[in-house]
C-alpha positions as CSV (number, residue, x, y, z in Angstrom):
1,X,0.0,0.0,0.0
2,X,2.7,2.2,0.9
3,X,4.5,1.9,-2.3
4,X,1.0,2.4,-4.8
5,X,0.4,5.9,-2.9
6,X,4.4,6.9,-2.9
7,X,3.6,6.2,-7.1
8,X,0.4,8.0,-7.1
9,X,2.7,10.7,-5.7
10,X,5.1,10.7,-8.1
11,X,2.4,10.2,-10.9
12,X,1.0,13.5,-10.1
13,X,4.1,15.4,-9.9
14,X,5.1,13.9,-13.7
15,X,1.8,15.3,-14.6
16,X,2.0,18.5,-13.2
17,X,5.7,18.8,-14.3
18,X,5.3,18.4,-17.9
19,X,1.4,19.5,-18.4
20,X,2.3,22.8,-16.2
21,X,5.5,22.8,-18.0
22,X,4.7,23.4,-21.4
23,X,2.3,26.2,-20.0
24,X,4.7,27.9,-18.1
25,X,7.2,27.9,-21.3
26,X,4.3,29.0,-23.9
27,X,3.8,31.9,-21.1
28,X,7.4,32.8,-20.9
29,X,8.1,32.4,-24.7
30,X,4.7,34.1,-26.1
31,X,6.1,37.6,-25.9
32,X,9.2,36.6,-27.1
33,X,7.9,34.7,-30.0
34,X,5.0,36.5,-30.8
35,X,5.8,39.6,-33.2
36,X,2.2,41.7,-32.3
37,X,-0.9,41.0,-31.0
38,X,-2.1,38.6,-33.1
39,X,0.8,36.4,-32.7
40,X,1.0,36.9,-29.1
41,X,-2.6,35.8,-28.5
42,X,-2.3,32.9,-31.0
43,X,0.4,31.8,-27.8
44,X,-2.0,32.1,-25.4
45,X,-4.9,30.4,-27.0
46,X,-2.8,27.1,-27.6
47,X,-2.7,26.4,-23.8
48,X,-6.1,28.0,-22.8
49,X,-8.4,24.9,-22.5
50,X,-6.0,23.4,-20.9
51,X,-3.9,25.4,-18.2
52,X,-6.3,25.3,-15.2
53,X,-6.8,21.7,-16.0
54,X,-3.1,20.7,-15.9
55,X,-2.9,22.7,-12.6
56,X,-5.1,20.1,-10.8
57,X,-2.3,17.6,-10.9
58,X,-0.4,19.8,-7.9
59,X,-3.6,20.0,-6.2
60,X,-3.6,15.7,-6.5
61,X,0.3,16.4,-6.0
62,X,-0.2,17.9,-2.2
63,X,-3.4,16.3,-1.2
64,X,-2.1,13.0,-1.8
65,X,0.9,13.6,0.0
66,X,-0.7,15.4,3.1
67,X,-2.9,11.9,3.1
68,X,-0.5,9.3,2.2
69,X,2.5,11.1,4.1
70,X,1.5,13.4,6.4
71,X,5.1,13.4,7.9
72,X,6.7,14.1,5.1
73,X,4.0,17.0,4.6
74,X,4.7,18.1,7.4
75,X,8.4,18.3,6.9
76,X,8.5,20.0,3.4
77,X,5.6,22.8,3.8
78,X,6.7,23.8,7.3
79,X,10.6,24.0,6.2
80,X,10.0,25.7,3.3
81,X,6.6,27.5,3.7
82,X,8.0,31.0,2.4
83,X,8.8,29.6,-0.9
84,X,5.4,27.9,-0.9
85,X,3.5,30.8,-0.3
86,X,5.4,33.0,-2.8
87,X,4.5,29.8,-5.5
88,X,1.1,30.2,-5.0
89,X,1.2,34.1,-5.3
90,X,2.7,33.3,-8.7
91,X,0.3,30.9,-9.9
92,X,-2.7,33.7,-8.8
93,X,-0.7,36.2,-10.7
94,X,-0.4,33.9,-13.8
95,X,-4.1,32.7,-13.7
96,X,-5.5,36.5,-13.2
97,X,-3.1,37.2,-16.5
98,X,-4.5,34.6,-18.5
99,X,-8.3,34.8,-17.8
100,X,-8.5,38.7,-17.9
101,X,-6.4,38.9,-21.0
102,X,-9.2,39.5,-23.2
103,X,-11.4,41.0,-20.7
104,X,-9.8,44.9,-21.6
105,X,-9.7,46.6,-24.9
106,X,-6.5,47.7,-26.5
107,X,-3.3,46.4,-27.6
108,X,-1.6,48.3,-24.6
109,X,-3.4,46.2,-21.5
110,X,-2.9,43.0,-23.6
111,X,0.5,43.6,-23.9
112,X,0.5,43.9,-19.9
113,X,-1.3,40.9,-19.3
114,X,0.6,39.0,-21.4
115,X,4.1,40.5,-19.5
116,X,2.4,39.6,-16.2
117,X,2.1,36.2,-18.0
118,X,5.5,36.0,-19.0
119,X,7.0,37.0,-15.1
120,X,5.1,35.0,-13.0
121,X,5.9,31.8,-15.5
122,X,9.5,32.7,-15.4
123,X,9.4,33.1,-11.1
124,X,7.6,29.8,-10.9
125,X,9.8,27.6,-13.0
126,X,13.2,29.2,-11.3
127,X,11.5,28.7,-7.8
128,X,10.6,24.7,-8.8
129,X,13.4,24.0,-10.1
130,X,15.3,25.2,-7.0
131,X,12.8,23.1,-4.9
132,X,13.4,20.4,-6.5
133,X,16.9,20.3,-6.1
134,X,16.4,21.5,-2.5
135,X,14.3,17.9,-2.6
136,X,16.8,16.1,-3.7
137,X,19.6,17.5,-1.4
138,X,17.7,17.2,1.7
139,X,16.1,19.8,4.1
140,X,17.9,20.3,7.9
141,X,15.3,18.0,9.7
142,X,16.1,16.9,13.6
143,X,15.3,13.8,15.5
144,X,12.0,14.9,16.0
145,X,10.9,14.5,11.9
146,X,11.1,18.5,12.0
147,X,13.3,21.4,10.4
148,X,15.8,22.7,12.7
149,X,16.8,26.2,12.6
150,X,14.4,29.6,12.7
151,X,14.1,32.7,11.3
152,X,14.0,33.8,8.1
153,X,17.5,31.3,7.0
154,X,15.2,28.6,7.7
155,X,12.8,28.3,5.1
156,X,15.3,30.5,2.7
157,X,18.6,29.5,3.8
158,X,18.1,26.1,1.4
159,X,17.2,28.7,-1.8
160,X,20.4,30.3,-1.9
161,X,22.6,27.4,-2.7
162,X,24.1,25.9,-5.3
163,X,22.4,23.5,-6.1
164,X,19.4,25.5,-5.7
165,X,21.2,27.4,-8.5
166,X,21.5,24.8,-11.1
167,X,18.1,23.4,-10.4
168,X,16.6,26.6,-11.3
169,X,18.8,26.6,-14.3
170,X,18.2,23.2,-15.3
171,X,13.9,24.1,-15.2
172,X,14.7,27.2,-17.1
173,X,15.8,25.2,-20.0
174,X,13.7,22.4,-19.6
175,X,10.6,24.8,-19.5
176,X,11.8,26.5,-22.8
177,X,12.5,23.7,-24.6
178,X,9.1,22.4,-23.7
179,X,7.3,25.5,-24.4
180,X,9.0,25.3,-27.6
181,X,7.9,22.2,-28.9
182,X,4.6,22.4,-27.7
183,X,4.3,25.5,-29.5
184,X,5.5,24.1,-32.9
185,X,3.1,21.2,-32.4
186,X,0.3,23.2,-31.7
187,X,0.4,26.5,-34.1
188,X,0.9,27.2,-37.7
189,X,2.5,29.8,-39.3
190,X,5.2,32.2,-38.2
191,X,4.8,31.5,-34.8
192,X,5.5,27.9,-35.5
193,X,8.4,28.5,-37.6
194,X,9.7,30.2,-34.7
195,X,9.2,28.0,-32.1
196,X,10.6,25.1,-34.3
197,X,13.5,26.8,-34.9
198,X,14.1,28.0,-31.0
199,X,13.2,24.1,-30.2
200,X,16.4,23.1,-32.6
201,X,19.0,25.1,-31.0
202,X,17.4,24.8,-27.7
203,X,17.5,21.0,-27.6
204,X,21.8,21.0,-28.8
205,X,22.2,23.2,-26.7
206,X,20.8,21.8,-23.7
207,X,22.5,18.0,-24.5
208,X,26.2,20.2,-24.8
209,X,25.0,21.5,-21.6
210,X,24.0,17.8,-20.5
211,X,27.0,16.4,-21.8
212,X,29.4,18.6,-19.3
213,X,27.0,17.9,-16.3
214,X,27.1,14.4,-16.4
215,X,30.8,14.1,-17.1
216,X,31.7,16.0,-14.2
217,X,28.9,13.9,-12.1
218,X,29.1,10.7,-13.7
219,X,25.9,10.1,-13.5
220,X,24.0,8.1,-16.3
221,X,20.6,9.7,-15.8
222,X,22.1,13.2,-16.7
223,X,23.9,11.4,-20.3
224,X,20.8,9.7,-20.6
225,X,18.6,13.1,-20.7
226,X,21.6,14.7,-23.1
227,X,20.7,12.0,-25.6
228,X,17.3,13.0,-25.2
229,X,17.5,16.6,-25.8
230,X,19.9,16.3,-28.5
231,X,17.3,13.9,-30.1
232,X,14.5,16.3,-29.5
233,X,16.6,19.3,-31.5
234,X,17.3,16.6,-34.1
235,X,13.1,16.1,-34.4
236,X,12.5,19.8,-34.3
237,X,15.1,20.1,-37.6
238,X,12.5,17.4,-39.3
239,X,9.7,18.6,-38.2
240,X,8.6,15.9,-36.2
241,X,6.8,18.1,-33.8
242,X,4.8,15.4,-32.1
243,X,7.8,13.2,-31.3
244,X,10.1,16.3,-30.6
245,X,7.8,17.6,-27.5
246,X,7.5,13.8,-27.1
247,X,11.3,13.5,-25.8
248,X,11.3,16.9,-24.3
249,X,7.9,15.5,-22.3
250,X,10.4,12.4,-21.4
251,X,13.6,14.5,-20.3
252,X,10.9,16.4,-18.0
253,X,9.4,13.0,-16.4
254,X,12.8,11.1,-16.1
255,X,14.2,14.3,-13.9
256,X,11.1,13.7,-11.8
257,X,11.2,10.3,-11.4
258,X,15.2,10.6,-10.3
259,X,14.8,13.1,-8.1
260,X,11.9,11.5,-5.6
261,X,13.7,7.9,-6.0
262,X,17.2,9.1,-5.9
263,X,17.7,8.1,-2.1
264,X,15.7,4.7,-2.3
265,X,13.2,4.8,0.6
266,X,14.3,7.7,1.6
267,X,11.6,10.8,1.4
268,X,13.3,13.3,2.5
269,X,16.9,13.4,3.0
270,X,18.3,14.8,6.0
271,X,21.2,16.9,6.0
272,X,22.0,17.1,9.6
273,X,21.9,13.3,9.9
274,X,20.9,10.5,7.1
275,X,19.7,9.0,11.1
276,X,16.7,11.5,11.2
277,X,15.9,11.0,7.3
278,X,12.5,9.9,6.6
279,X,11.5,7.3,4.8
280,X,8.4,6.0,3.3
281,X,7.0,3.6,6.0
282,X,8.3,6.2,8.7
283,X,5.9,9.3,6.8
284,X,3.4,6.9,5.9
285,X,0.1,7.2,7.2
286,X,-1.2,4.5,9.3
287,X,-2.6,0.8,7.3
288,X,-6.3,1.9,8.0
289,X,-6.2,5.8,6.4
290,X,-4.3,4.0,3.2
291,X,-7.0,1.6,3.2
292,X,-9.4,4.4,3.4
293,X,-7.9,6.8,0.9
294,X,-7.3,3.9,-2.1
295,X,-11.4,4.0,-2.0
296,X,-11.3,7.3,-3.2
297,X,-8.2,7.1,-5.5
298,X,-9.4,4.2,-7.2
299,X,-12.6,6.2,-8.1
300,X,-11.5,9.2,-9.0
301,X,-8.1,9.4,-10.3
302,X,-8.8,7.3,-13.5
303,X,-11.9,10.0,-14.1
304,X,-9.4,12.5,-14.3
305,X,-7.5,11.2,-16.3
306,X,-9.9,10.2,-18.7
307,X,-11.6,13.7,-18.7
308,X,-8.2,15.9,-19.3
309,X,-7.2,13.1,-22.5
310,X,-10.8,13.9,-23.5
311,X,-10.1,17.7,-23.7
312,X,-7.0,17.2,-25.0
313,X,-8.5,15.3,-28.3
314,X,-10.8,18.2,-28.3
315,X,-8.8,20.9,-28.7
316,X,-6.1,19.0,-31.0
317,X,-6.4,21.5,-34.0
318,X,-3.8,23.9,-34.2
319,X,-4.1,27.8,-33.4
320,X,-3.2,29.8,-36.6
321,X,-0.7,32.7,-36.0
322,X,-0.7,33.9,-39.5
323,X,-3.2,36.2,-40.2
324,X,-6.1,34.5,-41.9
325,X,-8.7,36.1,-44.1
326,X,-12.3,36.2,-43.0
């Protein structure tokens, strides 16, 4: 039981990870991209039946956890609550951009909306990929299953790292290079062009960049992932959108797979003492509230996932950037 819910877990962050990922690179790329108006709301419309959708998946993400592990919950809002708070002040800032954009007349208030679009996309993928590496390092937790410390270095102090760093980095890319392909998949015309062609370079350029990480590390995931992305530049040069956002959608997963298995049973490292780590049966909730809880996972997950494939096959047509005559 333990190990189905710690997969529903990671399930929902995969989900949320690539579905919000391409969103928050269409947001960050559609002023970039887009040469006017037209363009620029062509960008918007590819993910607008789909963005508050995809965001239900960190809604699954954190209510599974808090009910399948409330320790380690407990552990990760409370240590880094700050960060948390200033994530969720993003995604309200991103969700006001993208449902008022066409409320106001005017090229000018667009133009704002779609910049208040293109920040808070940029703050939230730099502040998740630094969580995520802050995941995969560990958090300061005690004896007690709690972070140690106070103050403001608490919940901060973990931010300001370097690993922190190249987490941040590492999402920058991977959200681009998402945004990108899903883009060329999903438009025609000048914007597509574009986004094909920022796709090609993007994905070399992230498997050089892959290349030197996982030389340096050793690692085999990281070479793995270079392969990927140099694949997914290769596809973009052909014109194989579908299979090109395919291996960016697969770089994306893999990373967060890795990072909540990297330490085995391990949840949540602990970098004060690998003694106070926790571990899945240790943050597990008790036999009976598993029990309880598969009830209601068993009933409504698969509905959920039926229903966003649904709109998916719905909205499957691509948005035209070009100008089209009426």
């Amino acid at each position: 039981m333990i190990t189905f819910w710690f997969s529903v877990v990671v399930l929902a962050w995969v989900l949320f990870f690539v579905l919000e990922g391409f969103d928050f690179g269409v947001g960050i790329l559609g002023p970039v991209l887009g040469r006017d108006d037209h363009e620029r709301g062509a960008a918007v419309r590819t993910i607008g039946p789909f963005w508050d959708g995809n965001e239900v998946w960190l809604v699954a993400a954190i209510g599974v956890t808090f009910a399948a592990f409330p320790a380690w919950y407990g552990a990760l809002l409370s240590g880094l609550y700050i960060p948390m708070v200033v994530l969720l002040l993003l995604l309200a800032v991103r969700g006001v951009a993208l449902e008022f954009r066409g409320k106001g007349d005017g090229e000018r208030y667009r133009r704002r909306a779609d910049l208040a679009l293109a920040l808070s996309s940029l703050g939230i993928v730099l502040l998740w990929g630094a969580l995520l590496a802050i995941f995969t390092r560990g958090l300061a937790i005690g004896a007690d299953g709690q972070v140690v410390g106070s103050g403001l270095s608490r919940t901060l102090g973990p931010l300001f790292t370097l690993p922190a760093l190249l987490g941040a980095s590492a999402a920058l890319v991977a959200a681009l290079l998402l945004g990108a392909t899903f883009l060329s998949l999903r438009t025609s015309g000048p914007l597509r062009r574009r986004s094909r062609a920022l796709a090609r370079w993007g994905g070399t350029g992230g498997a050089v960049a892959l290349v030197v990480a996982g030389t340096a590390t050793g690692s085999p995931l990281v070479l793995a992932a270079a392969v990927l992305s140099f694949g997914t530049g290769l596809l973009a040069r052909t014109s194989r959108e579908a299979l090109a956002f395919t291996t960016a959608a697969l770089i994306v997963a893999g990373s967060v797979v890795a990072v909540f298995t990297t330490h085995g049973q391990v949840v949540l490292h602990s970098t004060v003492d690998p003694a106070f780590a926790l571990t899945r049966t240790s943050a597990a909730a008790t036999p009976q509230a598993l029990s309880l809880i598969t009830w209601a996972g068993v009933l409504i997950l698969p509905g959920v996932l039926a229903y966003q494939a649904f709109s998916y096959y719905v909205f499957r047509r691509r948005v035209a950037s070009e100008r089209v005559p009426s």
